[in-house]
TIBA-794139 format. One record per residue (C-alpha): z, x, y; residue in three letters; residue number from 1. Coordinates in steps of 0.5 Angstrom, whole numbers. Example, Ala and Ser with C-alpha at 12.3 -4.5 7.8 and 13.67 -1.06 7.14 Angstrom:
BEGIN
@w = 16 | u = 25 | v = -9 | code = ALA | pos = 1 .
@w = 14 | u = 27 | v = -2 | code = SER | pos = 2 .
This chain:
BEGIN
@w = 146 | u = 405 | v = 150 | code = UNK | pos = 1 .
@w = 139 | u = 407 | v = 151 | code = UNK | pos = 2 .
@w = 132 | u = 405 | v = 149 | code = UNK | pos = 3 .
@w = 131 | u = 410 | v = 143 | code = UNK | pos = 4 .
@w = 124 | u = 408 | v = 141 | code = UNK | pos = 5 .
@w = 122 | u = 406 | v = 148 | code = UNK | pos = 6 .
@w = 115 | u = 407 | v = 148 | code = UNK | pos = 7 .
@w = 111 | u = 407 | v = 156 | code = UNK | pos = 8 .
@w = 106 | u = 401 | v = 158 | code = UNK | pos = 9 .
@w = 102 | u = 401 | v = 163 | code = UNK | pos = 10 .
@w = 102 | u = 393 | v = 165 | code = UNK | pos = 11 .
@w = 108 | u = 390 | v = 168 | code = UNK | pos = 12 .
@w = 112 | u = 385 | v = 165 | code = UNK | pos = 13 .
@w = 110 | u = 378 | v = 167 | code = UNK | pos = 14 .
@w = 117 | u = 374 | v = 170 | code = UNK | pos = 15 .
@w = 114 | u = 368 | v = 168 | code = UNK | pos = 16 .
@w = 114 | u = 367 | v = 162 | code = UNK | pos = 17 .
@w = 121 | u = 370 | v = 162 | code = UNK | pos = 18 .
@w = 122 | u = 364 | v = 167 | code = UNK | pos = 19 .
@w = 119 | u = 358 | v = 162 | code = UNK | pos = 20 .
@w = 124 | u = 360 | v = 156 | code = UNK | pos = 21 .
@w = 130 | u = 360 | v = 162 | code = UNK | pos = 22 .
@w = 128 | u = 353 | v = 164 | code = UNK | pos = 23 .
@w = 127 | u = 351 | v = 157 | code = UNK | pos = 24 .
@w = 134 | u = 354 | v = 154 | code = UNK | pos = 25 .
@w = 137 | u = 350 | v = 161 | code = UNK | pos = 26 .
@w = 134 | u = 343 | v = 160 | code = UNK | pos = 27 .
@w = 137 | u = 344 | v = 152 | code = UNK | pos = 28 .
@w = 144 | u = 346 | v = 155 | code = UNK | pos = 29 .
@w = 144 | u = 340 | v = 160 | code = UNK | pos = 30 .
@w = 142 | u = 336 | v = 153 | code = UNK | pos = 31 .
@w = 148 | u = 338 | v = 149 | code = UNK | pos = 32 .
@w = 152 | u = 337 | v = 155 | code = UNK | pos = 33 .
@w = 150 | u = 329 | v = 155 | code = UNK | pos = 34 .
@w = 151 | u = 329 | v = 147 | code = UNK | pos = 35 .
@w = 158 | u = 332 | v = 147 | code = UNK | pos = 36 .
@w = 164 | u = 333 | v = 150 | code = UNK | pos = 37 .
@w = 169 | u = 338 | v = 150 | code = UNK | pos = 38 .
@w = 175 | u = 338 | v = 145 | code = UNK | pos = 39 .
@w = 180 | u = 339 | v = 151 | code = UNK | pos = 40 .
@w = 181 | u = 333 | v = 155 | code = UNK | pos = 41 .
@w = 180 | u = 333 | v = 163 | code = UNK | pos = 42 .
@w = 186 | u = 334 | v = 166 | code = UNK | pos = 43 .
@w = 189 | u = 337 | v = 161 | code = UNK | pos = 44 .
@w = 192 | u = 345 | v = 162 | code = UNK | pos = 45 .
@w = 187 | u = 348 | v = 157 | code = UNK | pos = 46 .
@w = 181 | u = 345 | v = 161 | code = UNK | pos = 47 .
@w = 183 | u = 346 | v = 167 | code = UNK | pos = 48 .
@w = 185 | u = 353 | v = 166 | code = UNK | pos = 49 .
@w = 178 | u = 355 | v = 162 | code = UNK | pos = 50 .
@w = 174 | u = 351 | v = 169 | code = UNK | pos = 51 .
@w = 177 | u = 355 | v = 174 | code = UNK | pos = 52 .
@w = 175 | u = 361 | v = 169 | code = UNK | pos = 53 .
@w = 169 | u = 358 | v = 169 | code = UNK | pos = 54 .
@w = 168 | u = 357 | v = 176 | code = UNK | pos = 55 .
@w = 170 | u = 365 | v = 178 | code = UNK | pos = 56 .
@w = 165 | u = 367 | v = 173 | code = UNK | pos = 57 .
@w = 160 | u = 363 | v = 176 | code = UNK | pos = 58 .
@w = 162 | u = 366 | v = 184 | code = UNK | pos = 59 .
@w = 161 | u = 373 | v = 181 | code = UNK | pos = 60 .
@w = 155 | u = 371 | v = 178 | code = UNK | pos = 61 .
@w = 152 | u = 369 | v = 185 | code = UNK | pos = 62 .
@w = 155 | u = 375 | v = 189 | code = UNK | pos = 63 .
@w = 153 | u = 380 | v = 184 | code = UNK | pos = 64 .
@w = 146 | u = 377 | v = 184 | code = UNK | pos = 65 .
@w = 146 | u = 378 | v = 191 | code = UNK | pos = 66 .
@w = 149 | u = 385 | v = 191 | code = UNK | pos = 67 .
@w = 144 | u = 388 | v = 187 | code = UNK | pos = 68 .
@w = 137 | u = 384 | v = 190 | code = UNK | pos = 69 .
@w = 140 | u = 388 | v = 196 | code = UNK | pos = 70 .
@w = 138 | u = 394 | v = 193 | code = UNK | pos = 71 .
@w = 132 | u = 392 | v = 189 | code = UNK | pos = 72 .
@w = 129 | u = 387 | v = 192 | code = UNK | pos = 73 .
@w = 121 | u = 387 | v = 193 | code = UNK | pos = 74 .
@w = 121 | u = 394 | v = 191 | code = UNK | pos = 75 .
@w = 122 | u = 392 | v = 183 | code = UNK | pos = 76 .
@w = 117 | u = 396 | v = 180 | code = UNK | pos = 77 .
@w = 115 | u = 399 | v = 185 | code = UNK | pos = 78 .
@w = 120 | u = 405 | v = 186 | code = UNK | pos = 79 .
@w = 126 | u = 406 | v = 181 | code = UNK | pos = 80 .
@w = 132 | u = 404 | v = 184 | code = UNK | pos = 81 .
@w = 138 | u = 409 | v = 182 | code = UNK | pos = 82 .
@w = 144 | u = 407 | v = 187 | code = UNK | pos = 83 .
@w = 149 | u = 402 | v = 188 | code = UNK | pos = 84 .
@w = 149 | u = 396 | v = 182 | code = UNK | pos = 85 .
@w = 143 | u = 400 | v = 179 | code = UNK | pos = 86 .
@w = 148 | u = 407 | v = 178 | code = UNK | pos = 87 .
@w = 152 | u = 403 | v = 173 | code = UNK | pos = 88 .
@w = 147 | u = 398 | v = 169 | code = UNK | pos = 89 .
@w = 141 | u = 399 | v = 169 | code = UNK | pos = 90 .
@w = 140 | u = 391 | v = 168 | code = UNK | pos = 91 .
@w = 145 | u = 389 | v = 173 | code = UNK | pos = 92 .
@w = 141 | u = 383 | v = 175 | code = UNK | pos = 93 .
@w = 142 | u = 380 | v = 169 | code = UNK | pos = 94 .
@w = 148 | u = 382 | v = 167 | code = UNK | pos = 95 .
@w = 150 | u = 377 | v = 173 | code = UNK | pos = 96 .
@w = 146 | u = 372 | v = 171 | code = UNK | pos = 97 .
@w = 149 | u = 373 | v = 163 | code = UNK | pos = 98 .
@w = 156 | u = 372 | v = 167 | code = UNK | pos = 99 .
@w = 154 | u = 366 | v = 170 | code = UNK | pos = 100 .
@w = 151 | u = 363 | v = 163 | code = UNK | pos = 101 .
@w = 158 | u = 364 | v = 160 | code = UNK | pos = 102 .
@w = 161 | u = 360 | v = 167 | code = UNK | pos = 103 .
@w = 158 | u = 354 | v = 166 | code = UNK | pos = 104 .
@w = 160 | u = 354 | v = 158 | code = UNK | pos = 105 .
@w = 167 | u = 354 | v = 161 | code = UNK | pos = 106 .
@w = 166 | u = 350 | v = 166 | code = UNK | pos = 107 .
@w = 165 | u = 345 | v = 161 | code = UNK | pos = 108 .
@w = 171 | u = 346 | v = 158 | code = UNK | pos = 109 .
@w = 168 | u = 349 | v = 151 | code = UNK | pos = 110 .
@w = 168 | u = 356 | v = 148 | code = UNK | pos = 111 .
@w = 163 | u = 355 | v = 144 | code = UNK | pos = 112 .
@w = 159 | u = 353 | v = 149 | code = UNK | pos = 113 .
@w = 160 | u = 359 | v = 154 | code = UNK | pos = 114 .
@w = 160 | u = 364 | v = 148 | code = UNK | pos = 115 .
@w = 153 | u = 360 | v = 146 | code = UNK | pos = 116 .
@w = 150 | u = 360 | v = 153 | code = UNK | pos = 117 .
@w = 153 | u = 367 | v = 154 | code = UNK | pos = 118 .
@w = 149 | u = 370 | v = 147 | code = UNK | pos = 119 .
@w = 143 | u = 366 | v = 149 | code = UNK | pos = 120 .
@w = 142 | u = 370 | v = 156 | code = UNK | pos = 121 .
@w = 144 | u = 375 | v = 154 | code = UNK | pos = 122 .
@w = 139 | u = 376 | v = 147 | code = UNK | pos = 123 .
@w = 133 | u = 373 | v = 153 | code = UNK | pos = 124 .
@w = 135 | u = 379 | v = 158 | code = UNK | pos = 125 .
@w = 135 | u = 384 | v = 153 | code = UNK | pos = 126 .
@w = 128 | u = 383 | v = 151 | code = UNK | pos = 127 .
@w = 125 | u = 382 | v = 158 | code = UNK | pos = 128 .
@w = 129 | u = 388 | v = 159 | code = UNK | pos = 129 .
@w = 127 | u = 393 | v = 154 | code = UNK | pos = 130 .
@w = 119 | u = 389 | v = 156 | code = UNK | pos = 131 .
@w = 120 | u = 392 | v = 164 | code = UNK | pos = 132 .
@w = 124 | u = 399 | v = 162 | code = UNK | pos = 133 .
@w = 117 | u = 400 | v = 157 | code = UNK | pos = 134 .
@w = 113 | u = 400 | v = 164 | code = UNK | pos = 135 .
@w = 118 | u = 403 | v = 168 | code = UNK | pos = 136 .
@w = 118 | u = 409 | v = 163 | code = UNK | pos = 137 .
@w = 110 | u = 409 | v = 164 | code = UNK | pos = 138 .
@w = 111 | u = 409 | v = 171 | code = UNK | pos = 139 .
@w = 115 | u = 414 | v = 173 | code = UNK | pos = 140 .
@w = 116 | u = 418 | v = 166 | code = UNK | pos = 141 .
@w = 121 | u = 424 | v = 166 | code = UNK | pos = 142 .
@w = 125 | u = 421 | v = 172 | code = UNK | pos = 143 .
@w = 126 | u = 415 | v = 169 | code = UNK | pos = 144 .
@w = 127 | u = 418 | v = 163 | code = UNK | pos = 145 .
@w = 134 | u = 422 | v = 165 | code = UNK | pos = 146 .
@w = 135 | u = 415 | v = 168 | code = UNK | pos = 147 .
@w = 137 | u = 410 | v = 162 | code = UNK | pos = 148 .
@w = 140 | u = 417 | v = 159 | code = UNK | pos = 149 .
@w = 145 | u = 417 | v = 164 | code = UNK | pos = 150 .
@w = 146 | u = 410 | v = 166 | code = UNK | pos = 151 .
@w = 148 | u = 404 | v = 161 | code = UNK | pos = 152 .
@w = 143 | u = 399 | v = 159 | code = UNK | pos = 153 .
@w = 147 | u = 393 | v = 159 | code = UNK | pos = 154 .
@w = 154 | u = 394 | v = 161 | code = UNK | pos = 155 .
@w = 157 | u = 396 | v = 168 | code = UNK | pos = 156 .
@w = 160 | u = 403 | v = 168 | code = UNK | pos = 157 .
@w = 164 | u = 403 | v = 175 | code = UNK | pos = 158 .
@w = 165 | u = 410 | v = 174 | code = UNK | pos = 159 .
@w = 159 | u = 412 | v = 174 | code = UNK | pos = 160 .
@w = 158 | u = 409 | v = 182 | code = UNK | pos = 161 .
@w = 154 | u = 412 | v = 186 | code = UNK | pos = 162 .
@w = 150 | u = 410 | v = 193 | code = UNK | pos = 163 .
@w = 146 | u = 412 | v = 199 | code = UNK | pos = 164 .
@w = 149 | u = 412 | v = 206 | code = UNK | pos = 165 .
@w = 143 | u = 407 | v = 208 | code = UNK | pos = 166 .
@w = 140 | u = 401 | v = 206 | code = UNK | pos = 167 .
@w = 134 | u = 397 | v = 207 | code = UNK | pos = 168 .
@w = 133 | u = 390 | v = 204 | code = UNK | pos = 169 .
@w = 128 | u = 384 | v = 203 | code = UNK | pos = 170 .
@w = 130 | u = 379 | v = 207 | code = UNK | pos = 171 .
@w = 125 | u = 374 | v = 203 | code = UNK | pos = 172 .
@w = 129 | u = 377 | v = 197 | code = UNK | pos = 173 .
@w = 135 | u = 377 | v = 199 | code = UNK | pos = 174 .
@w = 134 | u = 369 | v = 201 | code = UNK | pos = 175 .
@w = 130 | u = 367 | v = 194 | code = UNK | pos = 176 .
@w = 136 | u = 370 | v = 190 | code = UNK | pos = 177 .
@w = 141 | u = 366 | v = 195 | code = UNK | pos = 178 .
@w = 138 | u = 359 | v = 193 | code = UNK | pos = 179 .
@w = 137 | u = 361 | v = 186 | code = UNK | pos = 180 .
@w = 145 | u = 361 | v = 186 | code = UNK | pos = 181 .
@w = 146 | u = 355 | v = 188 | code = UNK | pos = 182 .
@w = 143 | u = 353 | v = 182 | code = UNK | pos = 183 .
@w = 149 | u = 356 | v = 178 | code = UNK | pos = 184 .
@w = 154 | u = 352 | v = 184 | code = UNK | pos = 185 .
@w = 151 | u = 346 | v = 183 | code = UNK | pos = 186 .
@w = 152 | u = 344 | v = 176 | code = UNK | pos = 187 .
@w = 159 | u = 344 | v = 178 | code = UNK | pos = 188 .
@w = 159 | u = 338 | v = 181 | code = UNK | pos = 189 .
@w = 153 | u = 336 | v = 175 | code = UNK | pos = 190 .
@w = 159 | u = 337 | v = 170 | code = UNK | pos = 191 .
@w = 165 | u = 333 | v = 174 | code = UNK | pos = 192 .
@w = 160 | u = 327 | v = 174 | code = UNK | pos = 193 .
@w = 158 | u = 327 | v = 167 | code = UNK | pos = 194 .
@w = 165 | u = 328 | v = 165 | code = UNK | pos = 195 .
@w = 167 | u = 322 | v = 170 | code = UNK | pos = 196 .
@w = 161 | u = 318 | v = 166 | code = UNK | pos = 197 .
@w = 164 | u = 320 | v = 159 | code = UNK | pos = 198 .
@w = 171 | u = 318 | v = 161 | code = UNK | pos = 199 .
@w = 169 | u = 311 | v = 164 | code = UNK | pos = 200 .
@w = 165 | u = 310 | v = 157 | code = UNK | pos = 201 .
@w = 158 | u = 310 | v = 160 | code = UNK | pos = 202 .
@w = 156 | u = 315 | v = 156 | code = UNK | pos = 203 .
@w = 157 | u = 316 | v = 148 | code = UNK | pos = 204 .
@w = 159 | u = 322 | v = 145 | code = UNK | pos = 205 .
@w = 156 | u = 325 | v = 138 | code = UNK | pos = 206 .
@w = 159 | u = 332 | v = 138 | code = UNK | pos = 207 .
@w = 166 | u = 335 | v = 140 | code = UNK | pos = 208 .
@w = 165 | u = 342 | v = 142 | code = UNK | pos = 209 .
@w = 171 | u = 347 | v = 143 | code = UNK | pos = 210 .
């Protein structure tokens, strides 16, 4: 799927207010967790098997990030990054991040909460995406034109994988995105202790999320 009816800008798409939405929509979700609890106990076989699932997403999320921040890192908007993770999506960065969003609903142990948390990430993303391909195709206009036509917005096609001999990386970015993943490791233990929390009956339950 392509950018149809994508039309150039000139100015680039300002990350912050991207950011501010991110961290109000995380400060809701840590706010479900306290007021909820999932339908399958702690301890049960369906729980634990939706937290080891939920675990490995959120690995793939932290090593894809920083897969793909080896290739675009401090050159975002500068040139356009045609290689590695970037040759099968063009959004790799958050297709990543979407899978982590889905990790943690089921570390959590819901699917309800991993599929709101995925739909959340990825309705957040496709707007920002579609803001950032508008400046780019006003940068770098044809070229980036037969980029997004062969290139699948969203959705990683390993197929289509293709790469340079060389690499240069940002090493500041490279160690920013590295400490941005620990946030997605750290509500790990974040959810075990509210769980802990919940079963000792120190917090109340309103809703059962499955």
């Amino acid at each position: 799927m392509t950018y149809a009816s994508l039309k150039p800008i000139s100015k680039a798409f300002v990350q912050r207010k991207r950011l501010i939405f991110i961290r109000v929509a995380a400060a809701l979700a840590v706010l479900l967790l306290f007021l909820t609890k999932p339908a399958l106990s702690e301890g049960s076989n369906g729980h634990e098997a939706l937290e080891l699932v939920g675990f490995c997403l959120v690995l793939a999320c932290v090593a894809g990030r920083l897969w793909s921040i080896l290739y675009v890192g401090g050159k975002k908007n500068e040139e356009l990054v045609s290689t590695g993770p970037f040759s099968m999506s063009q959004n790799p960065l958050y297709f990543f991040s979407t899978v982590g969003a889905v990790g943690i609903g089921l570390l959590y142990g819901s699917l309800v909460a991993a599929a709101a948390l995925g739909v959340a990430s990825f309705l957040i993303f496709r707007v920002t995406a579609r803001k950032e391909a508008a400046y780019l195709l006003g940068k770098f206009g044809p070229a980036y034109t037969a980029y997004i036509k062969a290139t699948p917005r969203f959705w990683p096609n390993p197929l289509i994988y293709r790469d340079n001999d060389e690499l240069q990386f940002s090493t500041r970015a490279l160690r920013r995105t590295f400490f941005d993943g620990l946030y997605f490791l750290a509500l790990f233990p974040v959810i075990e202790l509210v769980e802990y929390f919940r079963e000792s009956g120190l917090l109340p339950t309103f809703f059962t999320l499955y």
